[in-house]
SETOR-244989 format. One record per residue (C-alpha): residue in three letters; x, y, z. Coordinates in Angstrom, 1 decimal, m for minus. Example, Ala and Ser with C-alpha at 12.3 -4.5 7.8 and 13.67 -1.06 7.14 Angstrom:
BEGIN
r:ala | px:12.3 | py:m4.5 | pz:7.8 .
r:ser | px:13.7 | py:m1.1 | pz:7.1 .
***
This chain:
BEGIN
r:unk | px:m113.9 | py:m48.9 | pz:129.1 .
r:unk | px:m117.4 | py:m49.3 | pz:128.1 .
r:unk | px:m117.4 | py:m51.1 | pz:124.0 .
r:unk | px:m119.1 | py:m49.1 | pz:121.6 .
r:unk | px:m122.3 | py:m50.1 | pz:119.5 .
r:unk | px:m119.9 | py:m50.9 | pz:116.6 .
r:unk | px:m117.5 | py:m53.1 | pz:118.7 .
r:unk | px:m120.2 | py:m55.0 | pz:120.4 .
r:unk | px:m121.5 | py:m56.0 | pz:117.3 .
r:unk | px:m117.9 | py:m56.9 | pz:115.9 .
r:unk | px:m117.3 | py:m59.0 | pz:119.6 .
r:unk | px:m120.3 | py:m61.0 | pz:118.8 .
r:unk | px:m120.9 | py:m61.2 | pz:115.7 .
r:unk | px:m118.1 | py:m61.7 | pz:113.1 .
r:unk | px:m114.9 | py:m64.0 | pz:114.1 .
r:unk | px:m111.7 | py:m64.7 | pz:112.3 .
r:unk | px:m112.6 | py:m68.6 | pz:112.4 .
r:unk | px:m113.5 | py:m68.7 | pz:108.6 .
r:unk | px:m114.7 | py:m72.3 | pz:106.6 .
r:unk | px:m114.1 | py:m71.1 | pz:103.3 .
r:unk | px:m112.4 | py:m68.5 | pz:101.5 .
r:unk | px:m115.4 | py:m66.7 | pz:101.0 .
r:unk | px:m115.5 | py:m62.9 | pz:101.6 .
r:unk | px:m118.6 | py:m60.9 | pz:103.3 .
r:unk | px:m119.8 | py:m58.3 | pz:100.7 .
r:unk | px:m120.4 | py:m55.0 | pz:101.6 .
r:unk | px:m124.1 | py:m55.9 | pz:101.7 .
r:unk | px:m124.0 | py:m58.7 | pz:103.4 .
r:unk | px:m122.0 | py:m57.2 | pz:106.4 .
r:unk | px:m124.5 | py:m54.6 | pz:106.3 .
r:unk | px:m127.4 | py:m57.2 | pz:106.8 .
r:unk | px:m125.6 | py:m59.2 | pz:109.2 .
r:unk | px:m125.7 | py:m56.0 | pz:111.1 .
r:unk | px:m129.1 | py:m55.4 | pz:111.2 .
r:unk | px:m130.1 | py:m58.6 | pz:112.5 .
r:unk | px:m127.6 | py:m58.2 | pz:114.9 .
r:unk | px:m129.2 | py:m54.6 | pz:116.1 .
r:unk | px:m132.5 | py:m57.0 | pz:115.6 .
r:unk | px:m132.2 | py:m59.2 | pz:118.2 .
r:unk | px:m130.0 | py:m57.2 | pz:120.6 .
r:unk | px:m133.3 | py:m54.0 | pz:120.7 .
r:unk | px:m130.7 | py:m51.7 | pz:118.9 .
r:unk | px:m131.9 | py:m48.8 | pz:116.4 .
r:unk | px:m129.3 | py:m49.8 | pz:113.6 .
r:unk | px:m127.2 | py:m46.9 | pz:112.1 .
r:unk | px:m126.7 | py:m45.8 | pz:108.3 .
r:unk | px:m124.1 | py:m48.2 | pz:106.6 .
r:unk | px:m121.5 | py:m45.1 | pz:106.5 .
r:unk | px:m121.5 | py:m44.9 | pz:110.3 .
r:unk | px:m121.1 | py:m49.2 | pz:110.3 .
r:unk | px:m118.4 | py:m48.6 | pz:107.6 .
r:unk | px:m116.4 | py:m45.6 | pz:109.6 .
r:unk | px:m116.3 | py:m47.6 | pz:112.3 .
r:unk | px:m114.7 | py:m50.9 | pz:111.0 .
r:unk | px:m112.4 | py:m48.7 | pz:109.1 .
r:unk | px:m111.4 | py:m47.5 | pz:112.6 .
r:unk | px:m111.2 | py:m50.9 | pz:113.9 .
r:unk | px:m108.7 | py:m52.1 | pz:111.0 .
r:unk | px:m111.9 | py:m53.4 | pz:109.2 .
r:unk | px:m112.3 | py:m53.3 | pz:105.2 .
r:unk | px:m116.0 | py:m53.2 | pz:105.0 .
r:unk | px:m115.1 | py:m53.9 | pz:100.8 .
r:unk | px:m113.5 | py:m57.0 | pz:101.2 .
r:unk | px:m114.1 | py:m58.6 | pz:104.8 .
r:unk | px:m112.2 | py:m61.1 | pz:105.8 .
r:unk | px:m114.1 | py:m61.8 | pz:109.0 .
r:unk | px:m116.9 | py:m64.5 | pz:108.6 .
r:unk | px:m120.5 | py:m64.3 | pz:110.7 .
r:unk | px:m120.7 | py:m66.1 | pz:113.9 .
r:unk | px:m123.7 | py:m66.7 | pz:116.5 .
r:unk | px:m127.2 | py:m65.7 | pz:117.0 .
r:unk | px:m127.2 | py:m62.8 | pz:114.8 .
r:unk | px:m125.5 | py:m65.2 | pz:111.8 .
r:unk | px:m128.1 | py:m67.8 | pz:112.3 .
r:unk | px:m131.0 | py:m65.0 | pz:111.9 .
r:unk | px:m129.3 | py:m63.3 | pz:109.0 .
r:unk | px:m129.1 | py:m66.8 | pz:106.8 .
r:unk | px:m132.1 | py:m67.7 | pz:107.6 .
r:unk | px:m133.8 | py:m64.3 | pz:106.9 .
r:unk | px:m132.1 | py:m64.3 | pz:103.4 .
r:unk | px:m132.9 | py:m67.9 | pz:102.5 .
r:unk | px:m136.6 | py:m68.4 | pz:103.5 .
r:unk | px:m136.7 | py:m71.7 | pz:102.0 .
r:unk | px:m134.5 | py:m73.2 | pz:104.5 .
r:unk | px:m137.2 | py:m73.1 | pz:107.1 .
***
């Protein structure tokens, strides 16, 4: 079975391998998300479609417990913290 847009971004993107006790907010799940559709050529979708979907994969979009991994992490910190380059 073929993953969705949704679950490939989950796959690749968020892991359950967390440093701190820190929670993704809603918005920055949502941006992590874009840079992942960024860098992987994908039109991204409306957060309520992103939302629906971790909501059907046992995700709460309002308090994440997931934390951002890989390429599309990297890109997403360093879009929202310019200084750091």
């Amino acid at each position: 079975m073929t993953a969705t847009h949704f679950e490939q971004f989950v796959a690749e993107a968020l892991t359950t391998e967390r440093e701190t006790d820190a929670r993704l907010t809603s918005d920055e799940l949502y941006g992590l998300y874009t840079s992942w559709c960024l860098l992987n050529k994908a039109q991204p979708q409306p957060p309520a479609a992103l939302w629906a979907s971790l909501k059907d994969q046992g995700i709460a979009p309002e308090d994440c417990e997931l934390a951002m991994t890989g390429p599309a992490a990297a890109d997403y910190i360093l879009a929202s913290a310019p200084s750091l380059i």
